[in-house]
C-alpha positions as CSV (number, residue, x, y, z in Angstrom):
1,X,11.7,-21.8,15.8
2,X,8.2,-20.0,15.8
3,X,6.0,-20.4,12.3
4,X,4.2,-17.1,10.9
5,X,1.9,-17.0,7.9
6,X,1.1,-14.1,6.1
7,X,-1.4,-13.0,3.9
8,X,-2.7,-10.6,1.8
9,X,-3.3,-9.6,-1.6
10,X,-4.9,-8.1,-4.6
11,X,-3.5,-5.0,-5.0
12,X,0.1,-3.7,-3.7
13,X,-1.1,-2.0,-0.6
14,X,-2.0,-5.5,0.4
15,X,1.3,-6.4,0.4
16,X,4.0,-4.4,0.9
17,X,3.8,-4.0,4.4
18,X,4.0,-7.5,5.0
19,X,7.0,-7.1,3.1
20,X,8.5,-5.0,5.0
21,X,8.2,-7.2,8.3
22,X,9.9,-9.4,7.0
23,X,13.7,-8.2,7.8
24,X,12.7,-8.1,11.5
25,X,10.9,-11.0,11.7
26,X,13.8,-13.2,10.4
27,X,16.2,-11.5,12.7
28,X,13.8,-12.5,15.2
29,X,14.4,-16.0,14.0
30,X,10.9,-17.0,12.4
31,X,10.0,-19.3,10.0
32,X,8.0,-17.2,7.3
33,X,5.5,-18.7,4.9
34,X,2.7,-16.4,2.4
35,X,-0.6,-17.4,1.2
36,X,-2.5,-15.5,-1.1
37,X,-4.4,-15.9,-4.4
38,X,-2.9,-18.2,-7.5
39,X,-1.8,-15.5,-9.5
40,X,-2.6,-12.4,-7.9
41,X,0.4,-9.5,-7.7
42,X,1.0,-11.0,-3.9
43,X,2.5,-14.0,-5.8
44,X,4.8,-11.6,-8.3
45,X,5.4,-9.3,-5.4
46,X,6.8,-12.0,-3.4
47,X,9.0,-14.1,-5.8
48,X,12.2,-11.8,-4.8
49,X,12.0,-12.7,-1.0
50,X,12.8,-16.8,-0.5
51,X,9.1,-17.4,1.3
52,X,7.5,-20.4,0.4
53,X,4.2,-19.1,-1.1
54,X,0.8,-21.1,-1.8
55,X,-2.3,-19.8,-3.5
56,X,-5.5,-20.6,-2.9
57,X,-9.0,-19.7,-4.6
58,X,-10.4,-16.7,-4.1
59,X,-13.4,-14.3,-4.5
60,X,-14.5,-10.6,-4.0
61,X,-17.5,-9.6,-2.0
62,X,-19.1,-6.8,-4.1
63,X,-21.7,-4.3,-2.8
64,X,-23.2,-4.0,-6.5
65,X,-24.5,-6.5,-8.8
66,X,-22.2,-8.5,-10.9
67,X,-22.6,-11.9,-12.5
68,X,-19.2,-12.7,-10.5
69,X,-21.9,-12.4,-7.3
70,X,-22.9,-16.1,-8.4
71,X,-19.7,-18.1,-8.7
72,X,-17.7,-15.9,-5.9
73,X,-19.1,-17.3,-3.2
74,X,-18.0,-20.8,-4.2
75,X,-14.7,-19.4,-5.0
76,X,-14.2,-18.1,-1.4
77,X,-15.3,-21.6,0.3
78,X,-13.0,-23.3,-2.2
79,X,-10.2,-21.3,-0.1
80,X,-11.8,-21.8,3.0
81,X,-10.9,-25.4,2.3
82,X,-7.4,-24.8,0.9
83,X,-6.5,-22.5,3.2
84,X,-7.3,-24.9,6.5
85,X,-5.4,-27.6,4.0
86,X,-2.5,-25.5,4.3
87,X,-2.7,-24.7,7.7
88,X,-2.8,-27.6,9.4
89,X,0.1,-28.9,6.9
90,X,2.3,-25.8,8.3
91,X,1.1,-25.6,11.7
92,X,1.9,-21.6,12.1
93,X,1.9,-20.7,15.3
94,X,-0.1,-17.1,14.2
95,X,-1.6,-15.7,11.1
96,X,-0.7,-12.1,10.1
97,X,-3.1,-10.7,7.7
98,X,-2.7,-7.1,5.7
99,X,-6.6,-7.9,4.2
100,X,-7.4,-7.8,0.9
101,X,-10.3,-10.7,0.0
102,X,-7.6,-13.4,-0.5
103,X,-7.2,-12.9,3.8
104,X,-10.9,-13.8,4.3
105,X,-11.1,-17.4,4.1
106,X,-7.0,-18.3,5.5
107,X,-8.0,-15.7,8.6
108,X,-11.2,-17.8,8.6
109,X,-9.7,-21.4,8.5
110,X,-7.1,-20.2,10.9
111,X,-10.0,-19.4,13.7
112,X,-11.3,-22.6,12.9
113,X,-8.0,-24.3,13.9
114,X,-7.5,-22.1,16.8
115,X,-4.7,-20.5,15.3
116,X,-4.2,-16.8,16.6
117,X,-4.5,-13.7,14.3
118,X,-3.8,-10.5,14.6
119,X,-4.8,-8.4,11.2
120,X,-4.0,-4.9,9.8
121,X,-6.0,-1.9,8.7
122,X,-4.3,0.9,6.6
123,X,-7.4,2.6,6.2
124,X,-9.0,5.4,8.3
125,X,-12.2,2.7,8.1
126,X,-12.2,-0.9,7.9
127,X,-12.5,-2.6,4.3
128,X,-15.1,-4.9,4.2
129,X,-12.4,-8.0,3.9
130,X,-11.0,-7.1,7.1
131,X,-14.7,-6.1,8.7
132,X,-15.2,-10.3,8.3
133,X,-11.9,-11.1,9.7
134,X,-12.2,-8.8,12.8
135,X,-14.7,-10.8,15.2
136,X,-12.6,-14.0,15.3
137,X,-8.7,-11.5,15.3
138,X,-6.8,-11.2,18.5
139,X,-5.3,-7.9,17.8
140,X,-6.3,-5.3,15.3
141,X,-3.3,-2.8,14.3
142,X,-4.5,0.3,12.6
143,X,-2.9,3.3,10.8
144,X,-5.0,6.2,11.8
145,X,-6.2,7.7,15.2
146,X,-9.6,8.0,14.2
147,X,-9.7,4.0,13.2
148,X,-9.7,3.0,16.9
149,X,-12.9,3.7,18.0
150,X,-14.5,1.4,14.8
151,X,-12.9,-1.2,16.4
152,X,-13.8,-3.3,19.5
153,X,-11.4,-1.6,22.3
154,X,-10.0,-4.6,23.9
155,X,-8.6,-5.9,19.8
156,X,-7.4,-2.3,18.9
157,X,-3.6,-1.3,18.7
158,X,-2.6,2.1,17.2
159,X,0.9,0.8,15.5
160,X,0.7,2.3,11.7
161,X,1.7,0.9,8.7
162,X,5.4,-0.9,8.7
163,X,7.2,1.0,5.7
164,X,9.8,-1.0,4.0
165,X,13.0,0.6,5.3
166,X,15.5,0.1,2.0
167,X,12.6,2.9,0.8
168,X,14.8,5.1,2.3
169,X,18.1,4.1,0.8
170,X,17.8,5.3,-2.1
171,X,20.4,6.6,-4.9
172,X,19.6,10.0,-6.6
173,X,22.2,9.3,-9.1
174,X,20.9,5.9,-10.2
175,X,17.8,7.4,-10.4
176,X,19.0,10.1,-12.9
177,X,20.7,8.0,-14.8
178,X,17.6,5.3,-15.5
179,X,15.5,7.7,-16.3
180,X,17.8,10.0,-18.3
181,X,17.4,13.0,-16.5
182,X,19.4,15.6,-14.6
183,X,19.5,17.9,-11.9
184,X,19.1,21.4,-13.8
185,X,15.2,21.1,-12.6
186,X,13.2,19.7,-10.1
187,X,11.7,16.3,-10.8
188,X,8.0,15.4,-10.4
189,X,7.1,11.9,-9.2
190,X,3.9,11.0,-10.9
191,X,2.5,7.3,-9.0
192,X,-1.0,6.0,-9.3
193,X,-0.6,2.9,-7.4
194,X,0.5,-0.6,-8.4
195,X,-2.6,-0.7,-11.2
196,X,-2.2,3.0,-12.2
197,X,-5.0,5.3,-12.5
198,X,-6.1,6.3,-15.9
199,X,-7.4,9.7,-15.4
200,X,-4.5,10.9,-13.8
201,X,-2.4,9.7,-16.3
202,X,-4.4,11.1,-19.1
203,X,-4.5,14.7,-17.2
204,X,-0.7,14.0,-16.9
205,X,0.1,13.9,-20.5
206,X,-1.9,16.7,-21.1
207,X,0.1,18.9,-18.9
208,X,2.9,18.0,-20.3
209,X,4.2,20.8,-22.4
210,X,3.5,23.2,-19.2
211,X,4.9,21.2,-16.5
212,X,8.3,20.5,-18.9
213,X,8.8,23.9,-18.7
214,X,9.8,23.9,-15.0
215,X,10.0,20.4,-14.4
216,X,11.0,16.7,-14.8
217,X,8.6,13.7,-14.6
218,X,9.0,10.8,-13.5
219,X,5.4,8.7,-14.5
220,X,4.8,5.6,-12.8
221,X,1.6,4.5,-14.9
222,X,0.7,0.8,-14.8
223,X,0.6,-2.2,-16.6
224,X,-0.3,-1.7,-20.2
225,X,-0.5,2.0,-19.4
226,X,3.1,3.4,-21.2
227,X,2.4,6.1,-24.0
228,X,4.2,4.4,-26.8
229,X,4.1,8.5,-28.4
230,X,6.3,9.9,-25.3
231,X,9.0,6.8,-25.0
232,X,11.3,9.7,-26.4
233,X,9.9,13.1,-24.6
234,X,12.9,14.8,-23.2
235,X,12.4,15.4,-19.4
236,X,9.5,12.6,-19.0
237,X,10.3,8.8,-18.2
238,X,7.4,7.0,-18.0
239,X,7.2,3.1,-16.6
240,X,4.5,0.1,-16.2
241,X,5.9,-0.5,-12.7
242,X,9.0,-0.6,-10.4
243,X,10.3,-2.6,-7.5
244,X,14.1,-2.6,-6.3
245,X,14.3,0.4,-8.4
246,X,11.2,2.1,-6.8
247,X,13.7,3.4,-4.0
248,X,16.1,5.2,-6.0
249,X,13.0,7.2,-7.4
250,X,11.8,8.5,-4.1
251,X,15.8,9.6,-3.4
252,X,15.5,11.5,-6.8
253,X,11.6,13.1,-6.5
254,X,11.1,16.9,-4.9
255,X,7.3,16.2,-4.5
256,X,5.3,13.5,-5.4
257,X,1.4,13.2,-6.9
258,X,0.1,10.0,-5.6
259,X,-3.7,8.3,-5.5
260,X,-4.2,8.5,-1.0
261,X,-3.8,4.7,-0.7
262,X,-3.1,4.7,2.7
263,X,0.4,2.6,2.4
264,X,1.5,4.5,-0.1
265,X,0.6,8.2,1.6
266,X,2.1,6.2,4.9
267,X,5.8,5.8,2.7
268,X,5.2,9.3,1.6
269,X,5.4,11.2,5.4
270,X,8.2,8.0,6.4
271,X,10.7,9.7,3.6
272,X,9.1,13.3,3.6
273,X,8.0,13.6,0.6
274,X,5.5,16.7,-0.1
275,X,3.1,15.6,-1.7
276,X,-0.4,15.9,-4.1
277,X,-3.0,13.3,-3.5
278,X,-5.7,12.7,-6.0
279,X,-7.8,10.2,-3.8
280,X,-10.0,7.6,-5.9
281,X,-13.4,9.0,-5.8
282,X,-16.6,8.0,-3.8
283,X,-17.9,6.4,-7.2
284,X,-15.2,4.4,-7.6
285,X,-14.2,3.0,-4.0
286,X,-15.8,2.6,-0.6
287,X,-14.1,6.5,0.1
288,X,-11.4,5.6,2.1
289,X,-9.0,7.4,0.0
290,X,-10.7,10.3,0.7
291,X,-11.0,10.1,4.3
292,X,-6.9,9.3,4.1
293,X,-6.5,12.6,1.9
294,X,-8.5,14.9,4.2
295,X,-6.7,13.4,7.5
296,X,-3.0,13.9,5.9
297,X,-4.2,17.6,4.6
298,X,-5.5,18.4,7.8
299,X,-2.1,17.6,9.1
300,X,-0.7,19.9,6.7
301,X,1.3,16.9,5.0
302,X,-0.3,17.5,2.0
303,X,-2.2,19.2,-0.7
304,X,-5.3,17.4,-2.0
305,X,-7.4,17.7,-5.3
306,X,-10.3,15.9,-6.4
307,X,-10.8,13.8,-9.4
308,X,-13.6,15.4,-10.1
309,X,-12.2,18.9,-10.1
310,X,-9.0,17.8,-11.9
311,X,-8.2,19.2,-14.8
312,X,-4.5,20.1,-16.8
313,X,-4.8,24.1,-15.1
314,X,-5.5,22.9,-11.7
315,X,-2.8,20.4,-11.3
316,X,0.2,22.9,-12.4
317,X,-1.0,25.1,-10.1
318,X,-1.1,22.8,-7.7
319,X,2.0,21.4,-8.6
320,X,3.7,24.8,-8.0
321,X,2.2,25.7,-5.2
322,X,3.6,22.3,-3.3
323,X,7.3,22.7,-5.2
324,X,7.4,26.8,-3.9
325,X,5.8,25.6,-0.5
326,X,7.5,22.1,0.1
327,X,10.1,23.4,2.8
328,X,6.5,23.9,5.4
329,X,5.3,20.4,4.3
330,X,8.6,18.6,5.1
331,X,8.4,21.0,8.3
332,X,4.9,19.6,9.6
333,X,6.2,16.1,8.5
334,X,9.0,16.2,10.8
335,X,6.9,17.0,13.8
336,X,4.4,14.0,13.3
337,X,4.8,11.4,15.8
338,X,4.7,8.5,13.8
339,X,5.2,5.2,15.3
340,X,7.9,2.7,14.4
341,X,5.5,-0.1,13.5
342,X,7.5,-2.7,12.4
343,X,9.0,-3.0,16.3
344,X,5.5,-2.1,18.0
345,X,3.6,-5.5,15.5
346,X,6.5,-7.9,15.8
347,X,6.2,-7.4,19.5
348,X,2.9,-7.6,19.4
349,X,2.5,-11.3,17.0
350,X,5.4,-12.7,20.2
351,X,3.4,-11.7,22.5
352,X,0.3,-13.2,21.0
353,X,2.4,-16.2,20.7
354,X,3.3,-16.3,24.0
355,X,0.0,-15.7,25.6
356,X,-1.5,-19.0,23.2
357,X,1.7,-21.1,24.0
């Protein structure tokens, strides 16, 4: 039996794809083990799926001063250590890392033990994390076209991101019924990614008493995030989070407003699902999200607006305009050639086991 570890972490992104290798890679018969952070959302994200997890101590490398700059550092070499702990305890015979900070040091230890890695990038361009991690990977997989030439051509693999297929089982009617809503209109699905995103929530709520006139809303808003005031709004259901249920959503949303998190845009054109990004802004990220956003719009897969130019008039236009025009989104969506990338990196990670056998 071939040994895999995975790792990832510190936001959702960071971890669902490795999720969603996970049917695959236990029909192909391989002993699956996680590391991430102690209690990072890898760890709650994970508890459904029989792994055997293990944190270790991590650490985030910021670009802008932060008192955290000090005792990070340590943080990260205390994982270093953990991490090659771990490793040589489990003896995988290859890493698979989705990034996030928490990958930096078991990506690390792992080179150190001459343990073969092949990592992930979602991102049109590569996250700092992963920027560390690529000189010692064997393979780099990568999500966007325009990604492969930022990566050294001999590691590069154009695969995209592996979508988690029960996404695309879901049950309209379930849906309808948790949320308390019908089919007499079309339903919004409002999602800001697994920590929610505050100023599209509070634009949102604003635009409530226009959008209910038309539609339903479905609000996905993040932890400590619900509007205690609207627990009762008819034609608005609002929750903190969702997993096995998250599926049943999709089946029920017409179009979807998302953040341009490049998973969660990636499960958007997987299930055709027109869709609004509002992309984190340039102050508030490295601007991946925006690269991701303008890529996917000039694909014609979606319709973007900024954060800075979002207001409670622009987004029911722009609602609108995707529910009147969504039959030409789902249209360009069918014709993109996306990849199956849960075959194309599970036959990559055998083959990289077989090459270091």
């Amino acid at each position: 039996m071939k040994r895999i570890v995975l790792t990832g972490g510190g936001s959702a992104g960071h971890v669902t794809p490795n999720i969603a290798l996970l049917p695959m890679l236990r029909e192909e018969g391989f002993d699956i083990h996680y590391i991430g952070s102690y209690e990072g959302i890898e760890k709650k994200l994970m508890e459904d799926f029989d792994v055997p997890y293990y944190g270790i101590s991590t650490g985030k490398f910021r670009r802008y001063l932060d008192p955290k700059n000090f005792t990070d550092p340590f943080r990260v070499v205390k994982g270093y250590q953990e991490a090659k702990k771990i490793l040589k305890n489990i003896q995988p015979d290859i890493i698979f890392s989705k990034g996030g900070f928490v990958s930096v040091p078991v990506v690390r230890a792992a080179a150190a033990l001459k343990i073969p890695c092949i990592i992930h990038e979602s991102d049109m361009t590569p996250g700092l994390a992963n920027r560390l991690c690529i000189p010692v990977a064997s393979k780099v997989c990568c999500n966007f076209p325009e990604t492969l030439k930022l990566i050294p051509k001999e590691k590069a693999v154009l695969t995209g991101s592996p979508i988690r297929e029960e996404l695309r089982s879901g049950n309209k009617k379930a849906a309808l019924s948790l949320c308390n809503l019908h089919t007499s209109k079309p339903i919004v699905l409002v999602i800001g990614g697994s920590l929610g995103a505050q100023a599209i929530n509070k634009v949102v709520r604003s635009a409530l008493p226009k959008l209910l006139q038309d539609f339903q809303i479905i609000h996905i808003c993040g932890k400590d995030k619900i509007d205690n005031l609207l627990l009762n709004k008819a034609g608005y259901a609002q929750f903190e989070y969702l997993k096995t249920e998250l599926k049943d959503i999709f089946a029920a949303a017409d179009i979807v407003v998302s953040r341009a998190g490049a998973n969660a845009i990636s499960e958007l054109l997987a299930l055709r699902k027109p869709n609004l990004l509002i992309p984190l802004p340039a102050r508030s990220s490295r601007g991946d999200q925006l690269l991701n956003a303008a890529s996917f719009e000039a694909q014609g897969f979606s319709v973007v607006i900024t954060e800075e130019n979002l207001d409670e008039d622009i987004l029911v236009d722009k609602i609108q305009e995707l529910y009147f025009m969504r039959l030409s989104y789902i249209e360009n969506m069918d014709k993109s050639n996306q990849m199956d990338a849960i075959d194309t990196i599970v036959r990559l990670i055998k083959q990289e086991i077989s090459t270091n056998s």
